[in-house]
C-alpha positions as CSV (number, residue, x, y, z in Angstrom):
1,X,-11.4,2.3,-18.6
2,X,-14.0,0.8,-16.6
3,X,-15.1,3.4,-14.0
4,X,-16.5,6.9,-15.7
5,X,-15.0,10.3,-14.5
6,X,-17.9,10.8,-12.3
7,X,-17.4,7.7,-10.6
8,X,-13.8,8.3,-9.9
9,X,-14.8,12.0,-9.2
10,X,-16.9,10.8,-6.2
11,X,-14.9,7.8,-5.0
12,X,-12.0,10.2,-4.6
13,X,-14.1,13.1,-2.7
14,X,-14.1,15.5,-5.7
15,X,-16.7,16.5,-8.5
16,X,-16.3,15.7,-12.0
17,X,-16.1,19.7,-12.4
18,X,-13.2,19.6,-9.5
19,X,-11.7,16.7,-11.6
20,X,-11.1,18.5,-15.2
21,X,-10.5,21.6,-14.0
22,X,-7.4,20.2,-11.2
23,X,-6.1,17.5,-13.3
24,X,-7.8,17.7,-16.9
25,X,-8.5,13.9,-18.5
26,X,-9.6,10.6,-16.9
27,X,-6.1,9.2,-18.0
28,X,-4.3,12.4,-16.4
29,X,-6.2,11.7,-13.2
30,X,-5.7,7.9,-13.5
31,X,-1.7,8.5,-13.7
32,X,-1.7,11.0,-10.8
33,X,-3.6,8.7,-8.2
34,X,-1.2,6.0,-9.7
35,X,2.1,8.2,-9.1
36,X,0.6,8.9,-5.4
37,X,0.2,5.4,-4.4
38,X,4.0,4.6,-6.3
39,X,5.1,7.6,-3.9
40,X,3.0,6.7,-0.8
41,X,4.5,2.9,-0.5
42,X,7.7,4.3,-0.8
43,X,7.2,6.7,1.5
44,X,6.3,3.8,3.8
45,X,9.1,1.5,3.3
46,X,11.6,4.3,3.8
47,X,10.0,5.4,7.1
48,X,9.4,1.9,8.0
49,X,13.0,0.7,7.5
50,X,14.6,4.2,9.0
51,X,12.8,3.3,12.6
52,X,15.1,0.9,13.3
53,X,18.4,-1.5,12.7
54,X,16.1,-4.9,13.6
55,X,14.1,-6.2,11.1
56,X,11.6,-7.0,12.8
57,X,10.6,-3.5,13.8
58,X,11.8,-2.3,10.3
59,X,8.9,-4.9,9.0
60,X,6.7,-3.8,11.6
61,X,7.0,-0.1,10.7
62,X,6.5,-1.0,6.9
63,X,3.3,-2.5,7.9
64,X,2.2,0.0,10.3
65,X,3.4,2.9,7.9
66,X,1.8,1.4,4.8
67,X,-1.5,0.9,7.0
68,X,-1.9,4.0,7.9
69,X,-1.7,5.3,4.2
70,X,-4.2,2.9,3.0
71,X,-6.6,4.3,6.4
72,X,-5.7,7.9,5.3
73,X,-5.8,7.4,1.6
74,X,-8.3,4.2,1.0
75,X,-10.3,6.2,-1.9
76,X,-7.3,7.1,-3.9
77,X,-6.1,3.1,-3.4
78,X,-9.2,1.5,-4.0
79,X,-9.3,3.7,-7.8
80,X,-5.7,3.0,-8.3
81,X,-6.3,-1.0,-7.5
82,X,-9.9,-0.8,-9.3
83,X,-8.5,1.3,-12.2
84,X,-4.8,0.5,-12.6
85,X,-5.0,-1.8,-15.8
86,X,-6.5,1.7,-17.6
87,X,-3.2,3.2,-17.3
88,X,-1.2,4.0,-20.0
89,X,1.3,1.0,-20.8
90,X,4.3,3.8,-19.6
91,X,2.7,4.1,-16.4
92,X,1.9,0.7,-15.7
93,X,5.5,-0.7,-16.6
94,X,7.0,2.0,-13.9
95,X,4.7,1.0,-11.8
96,X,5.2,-2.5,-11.8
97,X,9.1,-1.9,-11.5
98,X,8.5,0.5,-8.3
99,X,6.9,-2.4,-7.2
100,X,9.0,-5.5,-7.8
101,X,11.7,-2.9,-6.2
102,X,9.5,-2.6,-3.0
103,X,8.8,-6.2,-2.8
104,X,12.7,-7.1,-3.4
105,X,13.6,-5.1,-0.8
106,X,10.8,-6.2,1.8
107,X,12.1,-9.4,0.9
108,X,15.5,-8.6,2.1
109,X,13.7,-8.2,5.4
110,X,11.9,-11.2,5.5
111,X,14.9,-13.1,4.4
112,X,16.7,-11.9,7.6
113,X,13.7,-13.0,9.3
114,X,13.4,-15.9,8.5
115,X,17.2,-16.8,8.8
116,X,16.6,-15.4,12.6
117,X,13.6,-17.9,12.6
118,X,10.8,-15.2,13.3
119,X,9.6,-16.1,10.4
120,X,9.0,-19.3,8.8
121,X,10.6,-21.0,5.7
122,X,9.2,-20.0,2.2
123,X,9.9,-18.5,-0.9
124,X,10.5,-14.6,0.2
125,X,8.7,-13.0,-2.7
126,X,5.7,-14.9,-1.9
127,X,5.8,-13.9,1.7
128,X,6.8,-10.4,1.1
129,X,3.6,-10.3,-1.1
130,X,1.3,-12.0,1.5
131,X,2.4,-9.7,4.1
132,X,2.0,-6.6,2.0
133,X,-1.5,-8.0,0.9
134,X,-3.2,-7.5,4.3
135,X,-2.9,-3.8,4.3
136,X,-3.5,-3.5,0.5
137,X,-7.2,-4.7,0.1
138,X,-7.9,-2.9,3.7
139,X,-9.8,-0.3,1.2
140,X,-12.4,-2.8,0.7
141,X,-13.4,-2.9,4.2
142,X,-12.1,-0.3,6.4
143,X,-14.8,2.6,8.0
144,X,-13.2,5.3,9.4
145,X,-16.0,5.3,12.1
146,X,-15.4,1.6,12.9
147,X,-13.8,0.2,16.1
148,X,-10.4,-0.1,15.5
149,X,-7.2,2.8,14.4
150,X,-4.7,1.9,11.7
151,X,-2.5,1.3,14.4
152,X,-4.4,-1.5,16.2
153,X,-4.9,-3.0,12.6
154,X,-1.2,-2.8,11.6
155,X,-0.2,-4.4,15.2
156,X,-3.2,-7.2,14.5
157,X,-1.0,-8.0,11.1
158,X,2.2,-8.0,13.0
159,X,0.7,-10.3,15.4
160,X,-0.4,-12.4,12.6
161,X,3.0,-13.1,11.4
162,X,4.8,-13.4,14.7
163,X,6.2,-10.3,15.4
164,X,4.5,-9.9,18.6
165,X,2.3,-7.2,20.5
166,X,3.4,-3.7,19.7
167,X,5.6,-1.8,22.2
């Protein structure tokens, strides 16, 4: 595993001390922040889809949705994306099912999309994945104190894609 307990402890917002005595190893801790991201862009797509019957507001609440957990959670993302080839091989093939699942059933969305030509042609998966990427690596950038809310980001992404300015 790349990052030490100390680092992890302080790019969650915890000490090392906090760290064994919540969670216990550095492969316990890695599987927890791995089994909250798993639950947090599920959470995301289920919110996101339940807004609406349209798929285009059913993408844009995914985006918006999974935004805002990457604003609200960027630590715990930024260990799981830093750290997530340390987890144990269990964890990492449920994890990479959860997330074939997810992107299958963005897909389905963008499919409909595209068929209603607000979105372009292209190979779904691939366009399921790009979408979902802008929010993903926010963790790299985003400052809490910085100009913009989750909310303006996620309607920048929509706009991006052609789904127009936010209601």
């Amino acid at each position: 595993m790349a990052g030490t307990t100390k680092e992890i402890a302080a790019e969650v917002g915890l000490s090392q001390p906090a760290i064994y005595h919540y969670v216990g190893s550095k492969s316990d801790l890695l599987r927890e922040i791995a089994l909250q991201v798993d639950r947090d862009l599920f959470a995301a797509l289920e919110s996101g889809i339940a807004r609406s019957t349209n798929p285009a507001e059913q993408l844009r609440g995914i985006i918006e949705e999974y935004t805002a957990a990457v604003v609200r959670d960027r630590r715990v993302f930024a260990v799981f994306w830093q750290e997530g080839h340390s987890l144990p091989q269990e964890i990492q093939d449920r994890i990479r099912e959860d997330q074939r699942d997810f992107i299958t059933r963005v897909g389905k969305i963008v499919a409909r999309l595209q068929r209603s030509k607000v979105l372009p042609p292209g190979p779904v998966a691939v366009m399921a994945r790009a979408i979902l990427s802008m929010p993903s690596w926010m963790y790299h950038w985003y400052l809490p104190e910085g100009q913009m809310t989750a909310t303006e980001i996620a309607d920048v992404y929509c706009r991006l894609i052609g789904l127009g300015e936010r209601r």
